[in-house]
C-alpha positions, 0 to 999 in steps of 0.5 A: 763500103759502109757508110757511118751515120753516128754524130761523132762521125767527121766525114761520111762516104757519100755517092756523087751525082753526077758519077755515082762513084762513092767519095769522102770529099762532097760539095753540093752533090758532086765529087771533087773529081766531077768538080775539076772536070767540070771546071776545066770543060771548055763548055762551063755551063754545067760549072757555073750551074753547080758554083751558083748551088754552092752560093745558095747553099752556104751564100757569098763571102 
């Protein structure tokens, strides 16, 4: 897969860190399939890690 780098480029495949797999769809590092098999864990802990770096990231609204 190529990945687009130019400026008029809207979304850009990045790899998950969590997977690894290659995803268009990317929210502070992982997928959106981590992201929902993260939330839907029993143990939250790793979800609740990764929704307080999306509050750093871009803040509480």
């Amino acid at each position: 897969m190529t990945v687009a780098t130019e400026e008029t480029v809207m979304a850009e495949p990045r790899a998950c860190t969590r997977c690894s797999k290659v995803s268009l769809l990317w929210v502070v590092g992982r997928c959106a399939d981590c992201v929902a098999e993260m939330g839907l864990a029993e143990d939250s802990t790793e979800y609740d890690a990764w929704k307080a770096d999306v509050r750093a990231e871009f803040g509480r609204k």
